[in-house]
Every structure is written in structure tokens, then in C-alpha cells.
N, C-alpha and C positions, 0 to 999 in steps of 0.2 A: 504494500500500500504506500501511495506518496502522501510523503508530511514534509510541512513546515514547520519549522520548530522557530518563533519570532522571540525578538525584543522589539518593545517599541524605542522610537527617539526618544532622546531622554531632552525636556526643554529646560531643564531643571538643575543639569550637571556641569560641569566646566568641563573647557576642552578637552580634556585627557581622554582618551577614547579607549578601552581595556577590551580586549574579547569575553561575551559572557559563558564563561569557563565552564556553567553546570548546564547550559545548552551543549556544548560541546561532550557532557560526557552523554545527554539525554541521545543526542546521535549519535553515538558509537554505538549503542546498548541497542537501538533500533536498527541499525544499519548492521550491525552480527544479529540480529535475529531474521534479514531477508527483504527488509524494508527501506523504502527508496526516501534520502532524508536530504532537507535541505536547509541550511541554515541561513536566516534573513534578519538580519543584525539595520534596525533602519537608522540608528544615528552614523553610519560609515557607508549605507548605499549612494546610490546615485540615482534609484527609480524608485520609486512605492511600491509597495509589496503589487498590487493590481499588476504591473506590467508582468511582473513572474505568473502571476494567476491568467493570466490573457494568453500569453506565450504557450503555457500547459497545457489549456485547453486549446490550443490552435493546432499544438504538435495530437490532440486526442489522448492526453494524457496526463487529465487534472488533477491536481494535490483533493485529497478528499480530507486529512485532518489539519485542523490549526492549534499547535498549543505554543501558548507564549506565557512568558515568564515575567512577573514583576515587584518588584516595592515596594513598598507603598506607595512614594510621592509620583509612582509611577502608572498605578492602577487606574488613573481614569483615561489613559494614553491606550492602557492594552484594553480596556471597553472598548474604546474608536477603532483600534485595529481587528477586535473579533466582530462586530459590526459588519468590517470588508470581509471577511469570512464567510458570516450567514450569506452576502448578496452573494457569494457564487456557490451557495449551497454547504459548504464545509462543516465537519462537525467540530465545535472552537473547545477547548479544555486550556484554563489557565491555573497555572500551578507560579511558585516561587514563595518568597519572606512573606508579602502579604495577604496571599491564599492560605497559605498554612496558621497564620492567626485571625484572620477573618474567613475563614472557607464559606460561610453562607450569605453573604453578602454580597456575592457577584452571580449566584442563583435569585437571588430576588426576584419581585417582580418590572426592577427598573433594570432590569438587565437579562431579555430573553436571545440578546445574540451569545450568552455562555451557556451552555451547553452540560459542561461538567467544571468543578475544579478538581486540586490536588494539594494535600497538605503533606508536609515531610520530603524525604529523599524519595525521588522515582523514577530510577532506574529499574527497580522492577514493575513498579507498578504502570511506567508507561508501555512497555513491551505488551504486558499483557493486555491493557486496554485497546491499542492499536490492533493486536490479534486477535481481539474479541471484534472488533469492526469488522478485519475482513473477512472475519468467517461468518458474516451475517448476525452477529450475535450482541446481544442491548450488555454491553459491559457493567450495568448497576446490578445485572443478576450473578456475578459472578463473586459479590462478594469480596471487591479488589480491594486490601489495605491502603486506604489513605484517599480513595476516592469517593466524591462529595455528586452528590447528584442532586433533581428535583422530580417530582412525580406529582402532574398536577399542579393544587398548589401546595404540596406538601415538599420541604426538603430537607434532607438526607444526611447529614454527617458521621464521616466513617470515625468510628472513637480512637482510630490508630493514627498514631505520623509514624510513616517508616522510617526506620535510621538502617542503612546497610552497614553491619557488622564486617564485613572481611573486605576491604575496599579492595584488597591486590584480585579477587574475583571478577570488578571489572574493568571493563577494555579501556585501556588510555582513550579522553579526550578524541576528537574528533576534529584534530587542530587542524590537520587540510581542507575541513571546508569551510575556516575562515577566510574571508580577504585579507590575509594579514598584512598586504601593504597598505591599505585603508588605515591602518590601524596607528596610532602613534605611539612613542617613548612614553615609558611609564613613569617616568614622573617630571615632566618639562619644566616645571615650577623651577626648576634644580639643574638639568640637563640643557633647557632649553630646548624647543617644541619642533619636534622628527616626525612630520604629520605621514611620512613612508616611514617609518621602523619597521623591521621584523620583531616586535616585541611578544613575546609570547606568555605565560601563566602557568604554573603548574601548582597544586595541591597536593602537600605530602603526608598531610592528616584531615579531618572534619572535629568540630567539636570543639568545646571549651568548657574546663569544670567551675572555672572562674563567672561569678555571676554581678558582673558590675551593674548597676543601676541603669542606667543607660543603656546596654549594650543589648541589641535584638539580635537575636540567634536562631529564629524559629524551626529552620529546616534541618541547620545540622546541630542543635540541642546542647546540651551540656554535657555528654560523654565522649572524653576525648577517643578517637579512634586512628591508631598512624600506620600508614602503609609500609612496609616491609621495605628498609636501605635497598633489597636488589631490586623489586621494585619500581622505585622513583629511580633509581639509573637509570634504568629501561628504558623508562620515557624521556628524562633528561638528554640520553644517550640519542633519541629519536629526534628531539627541538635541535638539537647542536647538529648531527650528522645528517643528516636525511633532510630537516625543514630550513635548516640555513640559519637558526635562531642571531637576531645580533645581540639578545636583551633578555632575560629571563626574572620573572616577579615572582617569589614563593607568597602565595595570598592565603596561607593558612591562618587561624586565628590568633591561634598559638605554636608556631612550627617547632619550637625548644622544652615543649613542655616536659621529653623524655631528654635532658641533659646527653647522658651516653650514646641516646639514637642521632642528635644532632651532631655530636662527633662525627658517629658514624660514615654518616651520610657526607660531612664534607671531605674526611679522610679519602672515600670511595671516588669522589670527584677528583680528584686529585690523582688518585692509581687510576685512572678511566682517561684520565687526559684532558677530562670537560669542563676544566678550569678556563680554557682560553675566551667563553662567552660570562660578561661582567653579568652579576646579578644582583637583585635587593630583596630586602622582604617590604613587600606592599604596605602591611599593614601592620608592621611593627614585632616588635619581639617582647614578653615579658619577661623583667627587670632581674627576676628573681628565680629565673631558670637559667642564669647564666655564670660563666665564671673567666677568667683572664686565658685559658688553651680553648672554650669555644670559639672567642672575635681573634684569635690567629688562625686557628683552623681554617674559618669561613674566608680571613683573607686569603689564605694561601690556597684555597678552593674554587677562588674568583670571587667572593663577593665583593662591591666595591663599596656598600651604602646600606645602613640599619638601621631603624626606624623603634623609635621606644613610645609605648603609651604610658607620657605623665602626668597627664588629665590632670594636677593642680599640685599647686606647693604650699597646701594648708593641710597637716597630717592631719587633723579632727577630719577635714573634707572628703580623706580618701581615707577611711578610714571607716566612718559614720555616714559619710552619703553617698560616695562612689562603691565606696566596700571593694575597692582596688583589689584589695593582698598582697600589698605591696608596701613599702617603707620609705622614706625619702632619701634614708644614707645607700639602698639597695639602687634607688635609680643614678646616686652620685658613682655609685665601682661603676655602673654597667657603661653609662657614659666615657669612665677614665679607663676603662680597661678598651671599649670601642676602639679610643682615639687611641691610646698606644701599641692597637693592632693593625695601624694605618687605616682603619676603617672610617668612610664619612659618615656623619651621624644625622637623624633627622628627631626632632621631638614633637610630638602632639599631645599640645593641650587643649584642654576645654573649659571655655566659661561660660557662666552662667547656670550652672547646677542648683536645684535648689538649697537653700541656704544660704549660699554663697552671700559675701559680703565683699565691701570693697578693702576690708583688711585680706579676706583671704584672697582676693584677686591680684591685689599686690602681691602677697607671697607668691604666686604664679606667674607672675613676669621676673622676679628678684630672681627665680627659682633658672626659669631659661634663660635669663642675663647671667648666671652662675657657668651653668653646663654649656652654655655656647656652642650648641649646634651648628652644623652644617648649616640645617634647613630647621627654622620653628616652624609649626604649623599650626595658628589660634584658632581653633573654630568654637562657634557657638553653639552651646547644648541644643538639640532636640528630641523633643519626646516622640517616643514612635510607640502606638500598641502594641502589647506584648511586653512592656519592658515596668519593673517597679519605680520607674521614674514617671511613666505613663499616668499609673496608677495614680502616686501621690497628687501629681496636679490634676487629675480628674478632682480627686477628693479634697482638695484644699486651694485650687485655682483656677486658672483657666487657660487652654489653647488656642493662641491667636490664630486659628485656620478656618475657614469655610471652608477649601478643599482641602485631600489628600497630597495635594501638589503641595501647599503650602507648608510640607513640614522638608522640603529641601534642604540638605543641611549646608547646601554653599550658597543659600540667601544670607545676606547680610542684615538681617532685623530682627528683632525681639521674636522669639518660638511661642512663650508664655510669659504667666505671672505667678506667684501666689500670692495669696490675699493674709501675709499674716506678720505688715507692718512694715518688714524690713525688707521685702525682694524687690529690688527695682531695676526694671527690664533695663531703663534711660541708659541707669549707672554700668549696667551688663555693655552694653554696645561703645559706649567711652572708655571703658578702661580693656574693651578688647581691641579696637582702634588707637587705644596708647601703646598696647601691650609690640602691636606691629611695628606703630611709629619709634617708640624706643629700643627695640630690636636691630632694625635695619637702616631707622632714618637716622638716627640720632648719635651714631657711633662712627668715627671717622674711617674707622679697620672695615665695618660693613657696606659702606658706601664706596672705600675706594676698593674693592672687591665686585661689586657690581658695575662703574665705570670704567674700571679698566679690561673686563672682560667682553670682546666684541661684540656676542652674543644681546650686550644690552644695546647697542645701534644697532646691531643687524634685525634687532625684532622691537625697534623702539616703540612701534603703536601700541605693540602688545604689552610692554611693560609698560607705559604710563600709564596704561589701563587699568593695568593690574594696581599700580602705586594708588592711582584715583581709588580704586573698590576698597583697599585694606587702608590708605590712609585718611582719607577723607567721606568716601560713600556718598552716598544720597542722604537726602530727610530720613530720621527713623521716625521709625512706626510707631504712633503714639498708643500704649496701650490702655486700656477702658479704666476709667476710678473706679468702677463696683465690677462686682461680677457680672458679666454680660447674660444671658439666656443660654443655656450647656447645647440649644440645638442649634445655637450659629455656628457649631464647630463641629467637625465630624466626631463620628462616634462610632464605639464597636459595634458589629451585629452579632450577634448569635452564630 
């Protein structure tokens, strides 16, 4: 059977453009079971998904499934794209983070161009539903873990999210059928913007036992799961030799969680030879699974650049409201051990958590004016359903959103409020806007670092851009003095 397996555009993200990595393994798992798969990524197309669907049916050989993957701030983008699905008939399933925490809310009845969702990992469970179509057969009768249906106006949720136990079971990613010169450098901010990279993705665990406030996990849950050192060669071994990789991003949550395995693994790289392509971890490393022979390991393995989550430099903060796991002297080694591995370093914090104040925000700028990053990266908290940071401002505040788009986290304005005297959005957007300004404006070493590197003329529209958004911004969003009405802002469904 032919599928498309989509992302919608994302209007909501900055340019960095990533391949979506769990499309890629949902078509491998389809494409070993007999099934004709296409991947249609529309923030790096050139045509709407309609011109593939026109094409298909010209050649007499139309895609008959749609499933596409989303978000949240991205859900009302994958509605409008299974929409084009219903008009050429197709049966639409959307699965990803906010299916899996909302799964009955895209059955509704403002939304009859979906068909099914999908909550949790489903690699198995798309095979089988796909199989079930083309043997003629209604896949709600089979009982599929993790699949959400409606019948009538009744609907369905399955009580299971799968988590796939033995990930080395299955097939690497499906990374030939991205465009991957579409695709750009994984982190331009830093690199500067390679809108042809061969940058590629690989995942060498799922999972995270860590439960910060913040942090939505919904698909791949809180049990860590890591793939077997031979393994991730495999595939490593496949991006460098076979795909030409010039760039590789390890995007797992927590890639080091198994200290020893993280050796491992970069030892391996090293006797394999597949040092010569540079790498980073995407999304950071934690603090505290680290030691002074991992960040030499990874250098001498190729890594070039390490990314640490230090979400704030007020221990009560990470402590009491982040619930980190983490210590502040733990993110001072991992930092000093980085940098005397030759490794560049990247830090992410976030303000505006609730609680926060403007003594603890200070300490979060003093904190990355200390460690001196490579790259700091200030973003502002967002609450996302599913998360206990969600919760609490449902219950004690409110979310500045009408839509689900609205909780972008590379918008520059107030997310929420709480209503209990002391949290104020204003002060959040000021002291995160200083937090930039005295980082990079205000220090003569980071200035003459950035003008003297070409890369700032050769891309000058783009960085003054960038200066204008992190230094100065727009008007902020002024938020409500009382609590507004809980339905001008989205909310969970059932």
C-alpha cells in the first residue's frame, strides 16, 4: 500500500530545519514490511503535498494512507494538511507528542478529516494498521495498542502508549528518503546557516527517568531505553560511508545516562575510523552523568560541541520547581572538564519558570556570565500539556494562548502568569532580553568575536535580525490584571 508519512510546515520555528527523525524510522518499519513509503517533510519542499497526490494519481497509483506527525504548536497545521487528504479520499491517522497527550481531540466532532490517531511509539503499531487496510480490514477491530478511533459519535481511546523495549529490533531510520540537501546545519546560530548541509540525526537511546517540570516526553516516556554500542555503529557507520554525512546530531534526551555505555560508544568510533565527520549532541547532555575521560573520549571520537541543560542558577529553583537533579557545583566540572577537552560548549537556560523572581533570574545570567559558553541559549519557559508545569498554571494562573500555535517556544513574549502577587510576565521578558544583551553585547571579548569573524558580513541581514529579536524585540504582550475566562485559552480534551 502507498503512504505518506507528513510533517506539516512549521510557521512557528526558526530556520534551522532538522529531518523528522521518528518519520524516518515510521518508514523503514513500513517499507520492511512491503509497503510503498514516502516521506513529505513541507517546511524543506518546494511543492504542496497536492502536486505528489496529483502526480500519483496521474501515474494510476495513489497514496491511499496519510499519517502525519505533530506538536502541539503544530496541530492545527497537521488538521489543514489531513483536510488535503480527505479531498483525495485518503485514510488520514495522526500520531506524535500531541496525539499521544491529547489523542481524543483530533476525533472530535470539529475534526472529521482524522480518521484515527496514535498515542506512544509506533513502529509497531503502524505496520499493523497499514496491513489491516490493505487486507480490507477496519483496523479498530483488531485491537491495535495505542490506536484511538471514533465510532459514530462515540470515541475510543486505547489505555496503552507503546514504548518499544528492544530498539536494536528495529531497522535504522529511513534517512535516504530524506532530501537531505534541503536540509540545513544543525545549529547555525553557532556554525552559521549551511541551508545545503548533509546534516543528519541519529538516536542512540528513547527515554528519560528525569522528570523536570517543564519537560514533555509523551511518546518516548520516562524509561530510559539504549541501543546496543554495535548497534549505533551500524548506523553511524551507514551516515559517514554510504550517505556522505558532513554533520551528525545525537538528539537523544539523555544520551550519557549509562556513563560506561557512553565510553563505549565513543571508544568504538574511534577503532571504526568514524571520527573524521564533526558531531554535537542536539539537545544537551546531563550534568551529572558525566566525568573528565567522557568530554576527551567524545573529543577524540569527533565530537566538536556539547550542549548542557542549566535551566537556572537559583539552586531552590532547580531544585523545588525545575526538580533538575542536578546541583550547580555539578554543572561548574561539567563545563570545566568540556572546555579542557577542547570541546565547545553550549548552555540552555530558561526563564521565567514559575516562581521565579528577579533575584533568581539574576543568578541565571551571573551563572552563564561565570561558565562562558561557547553559545548561551535564553529561552522562555513554556507550558505544554502533559507537563507539571502545565498543571500548576492551569491551577493557579493562566495561559496567554487562544491557539495551540501560540505556545511556540521561539516566540518572544510572555507564555503565562500566575496570579499569586509576585510573577510578572513584564519582568520575565526584561531580564531575558538583559540576560542576551549582557552576554554578547556588553563584553568586549564577545563582540570582537563576532566582528571579526566573516561569517557576520557574509550573513549581515541575518544577524541584525537576529540582534533586533534577542536585543530589543517588539512591544511585549501585555498580560491580563485578573484572571481572564480558562476558555480563551486552549485546553485539554479527554
Amino acid at each position: 500500500m502507498r503512504v505518506i508519512l507528513a510533517s506539516p510546515e512549521s510557521k512557528v520555528w526558526s530556520s534551522r530545519k532538522h529531518i523528522p527523525l521518528g518519520l524516518g524510522y515510521l518508514a523503514a518499519v513500513l517499507r520492511e514490511a512491503g509497503h510503498d513509503v514516502m516521506i513529505y517533510d513541507a517546511s524543506i519542499e518546494d511543492y504542496p503535498i497536492e502536486t505528489y497526490l496529483d502526480q500519483a494519481e496521474a501515474e494510476g497509483k495513489p497514496y491511499k494512507v496519510l499519517g502525519i506527525t505533530a506538536a502541539t504548536p503544530l496541530i492545527e497545521d497537521a488538521w489543514d494538511m489531513a483536510k488535503i487528504g480527505k479531498k483525495y479520499g485518503m485514510t488520514t491517522i495522526l500520531g506524535g507528542p500531541h496525539l499521544t497527550i491529547m489523542p481524543a481531540e483530533s476525533l472530535g466532532p470539529d475534526h472529521p478529516e482524522v480518521d484515527y490517531t496514535f498515542k506512544g511509539e509506533a513502529e509497531e503499531g503502524i505496520v499493523a494498521f497499514v496491513d489491516a487496510l490493505e487486507q480490507g480490514k477496519r483496523p479498530e477491530d483488531l485491537g491495535i495498542p495505542g490506536l484511538n478511533f471514533r465510532v459514530g459519535d462515540d470515541i475510543y481511546v486505547s489505555p496503552e502508549s507503546p514504548m518499544i523495549q528492544d530498539l536494536d529490533a528495529l531497522p535504522f531510520p529511513a534517512h535516504d528518503l530524506f532530501k537531505i540537501d534541503k536540509y540545513t546545519n544543525l545549529q547555525p546560530l553557532t556554525d552559521g546557516l549551511d541551508p545545503h548541509a548533509r546534516s543528519f540525526t541519529i538516536l542512540t537511546s528513547r527515554g528519560c527517568p528525569y522528570q523536570c517540570t517543564f519537560c514533555s516526553k509523551p511518546v518516548t516516556g520516562n524509561t530510559w531505553r539504549g541501543r546496543s554500542v554495535e548497534n549505533v555503529i551500524a548506523e553511524w557507520r551507514w551516515l559517514v560511508k554510504d550517505l556522505h554525512a558532513t554533520e551528525i546530531g545525537v538528539t537523544d534526551d539523555i544520551w550519557n545516562l549509562k556513563l560506561p555505555r557512553a565510553k563505549n560508544l565513543c571508544r568504538e568510533l574511534v577503532r571504526e575510523g568514524l571520527n573524521t565527520v564533526p558531531w554535537v549532541t542536539v539537545h544537551g547532555m546531563k550534568v551529572n552523568h558525566t566525568d573528565p575521560e567522557l568530554f576527551h573520549l567524545m573529543k577524540a571520537a569527533g565530537a566538536k560541541r556539547v550542549g548542557f541543560g542549566v535551566e537556572n542558577g537559583d539552586p531552590w529553583m532547580l531544585k523545588n520547581v525545575i526538580r533538575k537533579g542536578q546541583t550547580i557545583d555539578q554543572v561548574r566540572n561539567a563545563f570545566k572538564w568540556a572546555k579542557a577537552a577542547g570541546l565547545q560548549t553550549m548552555g540552555f537556560f530558561i526563564f521565567g519558570m514559575p516562581r521565579e523572581t528577579e533575584e533568581s533570574m539574576e543568578k541565571t545570567i551571573q551563572l552563564a556570565l561565570e561558565l562562558d559558553p561557547d553559545l548561551a541559549n535564553f529561552m522562555l519557559a513554556a507550558p505544554f500539556p502533559g507537563t507539571a508545569m502545565w498543571d500548576l498554571i492551569q491551577s493557579e494562573g493562566h495561559v496567554f494562548a487562544s491557539t495551540w500555535r501560540d505556545l511556540a517556544i521561539h516566540d518572544e513574549k510572555p507564555r503565562f502568569t500566575i496570579y499569586d502577587g509576585d510573577y510578572d510576565p513584564d519582568l520575565v521578558i526584561r531580564k531575558w532580553r538583559e540576560a542576551y544583551r549582557r552576554f554578547y553585547l556588553y563584553r568586549p571579548k564577545r563582540v570582537w568575536e563576532k566582528v571579526s569573524n566573516k561569517r557576520f558580513w557574509l550573513e549581515l541581514p541575518t544577524t541584525l535580525a537576529t540582534a533586533k529579536r534577542f536585543f530589543i524585540g517588539d512591544k511585549v504582550q501585555t498580560p491580563p490584571a485578573t484572571a481572564p475566562d480558562a476558555s480563551h485559552s486552549p485546553q485539554p480534551a479527554s
